[in-house]
C-alpha positions in Angstrom: 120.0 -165.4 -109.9 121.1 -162.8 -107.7 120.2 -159.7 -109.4 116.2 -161.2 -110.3 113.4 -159.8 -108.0 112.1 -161.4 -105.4 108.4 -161.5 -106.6 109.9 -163.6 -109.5 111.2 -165.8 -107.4 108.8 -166.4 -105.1 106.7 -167.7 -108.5 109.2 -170.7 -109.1 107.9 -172.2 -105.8 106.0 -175.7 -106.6 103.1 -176.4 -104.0 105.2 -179.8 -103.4 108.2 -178.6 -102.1 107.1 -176.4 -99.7 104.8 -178.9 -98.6 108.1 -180.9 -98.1 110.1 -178.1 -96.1 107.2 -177.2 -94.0 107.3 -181.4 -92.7 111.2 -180.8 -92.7 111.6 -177.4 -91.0 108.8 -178.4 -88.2 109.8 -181.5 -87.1 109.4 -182.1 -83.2 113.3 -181.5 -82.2 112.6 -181.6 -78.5 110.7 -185.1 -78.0 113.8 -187.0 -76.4 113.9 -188.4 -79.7 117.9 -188.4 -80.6 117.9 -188.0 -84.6 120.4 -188.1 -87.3 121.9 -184.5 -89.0 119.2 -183.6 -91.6 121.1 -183.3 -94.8 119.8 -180.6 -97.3 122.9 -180.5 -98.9 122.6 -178.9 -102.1 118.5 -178.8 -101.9 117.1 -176.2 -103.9 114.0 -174.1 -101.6 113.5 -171.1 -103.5 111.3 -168.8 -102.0 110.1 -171.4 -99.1 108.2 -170.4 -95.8 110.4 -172.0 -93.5 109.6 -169.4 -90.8 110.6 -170.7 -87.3 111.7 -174.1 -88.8 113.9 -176.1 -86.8 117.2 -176.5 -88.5 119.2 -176.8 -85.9 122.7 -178.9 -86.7 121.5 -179.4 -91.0 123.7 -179.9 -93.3 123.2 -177.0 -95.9 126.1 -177.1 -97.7 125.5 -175.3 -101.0 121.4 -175.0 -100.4 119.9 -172.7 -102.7 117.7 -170.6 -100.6 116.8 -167.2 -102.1 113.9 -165.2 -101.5 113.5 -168.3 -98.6 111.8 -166.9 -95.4 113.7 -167.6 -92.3 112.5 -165.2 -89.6 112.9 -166.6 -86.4 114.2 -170.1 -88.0 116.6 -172.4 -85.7 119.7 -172.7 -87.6 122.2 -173.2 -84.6 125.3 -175.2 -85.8 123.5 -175.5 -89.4 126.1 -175.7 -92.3 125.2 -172.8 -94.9 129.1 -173.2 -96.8 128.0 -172.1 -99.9 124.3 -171.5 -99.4 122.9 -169.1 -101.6 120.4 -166.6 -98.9 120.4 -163.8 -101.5 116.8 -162.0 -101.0 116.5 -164.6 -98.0 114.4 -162.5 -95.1 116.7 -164.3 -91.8 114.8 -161.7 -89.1 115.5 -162.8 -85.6 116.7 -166.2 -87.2 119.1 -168.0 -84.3 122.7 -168.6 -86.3 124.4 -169.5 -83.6 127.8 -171.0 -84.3 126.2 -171.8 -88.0 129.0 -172.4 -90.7 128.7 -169.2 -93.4 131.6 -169.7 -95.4 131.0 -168.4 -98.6 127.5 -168.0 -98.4 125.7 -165.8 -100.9 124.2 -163.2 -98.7 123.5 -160.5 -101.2 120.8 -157.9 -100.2 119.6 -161.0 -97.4 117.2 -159.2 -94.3 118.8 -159.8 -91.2 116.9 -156.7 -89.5 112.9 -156.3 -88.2 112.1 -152.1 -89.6 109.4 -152.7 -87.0 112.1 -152.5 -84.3 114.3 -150.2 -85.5 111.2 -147.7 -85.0 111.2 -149.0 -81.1 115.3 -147.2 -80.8 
């Protein structure tokens, strides 16, 4: 799945699921409320909007994410081992101290062109 565009991806997307990571990726991590790892282990979001979700401390172990959309998503301590980002857009996405141990990462977008124009 690495080598297929991303458009093509994006068109696998079900209507459900990202209706799913949107409640996931947005819960309110800053109530007071103390809750339990989220485990996405082995989830399959291809092509989600999960643009400044809060992932902070998930379990991710082997999620398959490509084409996902992750700018500016909270993903300190998250645990990618094995997650497949290829195509994933991760722009100004917070990783720190996140596990990526064998993470697919081919041709992922870690960099805004926007402000490499600014240097």
């Amino acid at each position: 799945m690495t080598d297929r565009h991303p458009k093509a991806i994006e068109q696998l997307r079900p209507a459900d699921v990202q209706a799913a990571v949107t409640v996931i990726g947005h819960r309110d991590t800053h109530a007071g409320i103390q809750s339990a790892r989220i485990n996405l282990a082995a989830a399959h979001f291809t092509g989600a909007d999960l643009a400044g979700a809060h992932l902070n401390d998930a379990q991710l172990l082997g999620a398959q994410l490509p084409a996902a959309h992750l700018t500016d998503a909270e993903l300190v301590d998250a645990d990618l081992t094995r997650a497949n980002l290829c195509y994933a857009q991760l722009v100004r996405a917070n990783l720190a101290n996140a596990n990526l141990a064998h993470a697919q990462l081919v041709r992922a977008n870690f960099s805004d062109p926007a402000e490499a124009l600014k240097s």
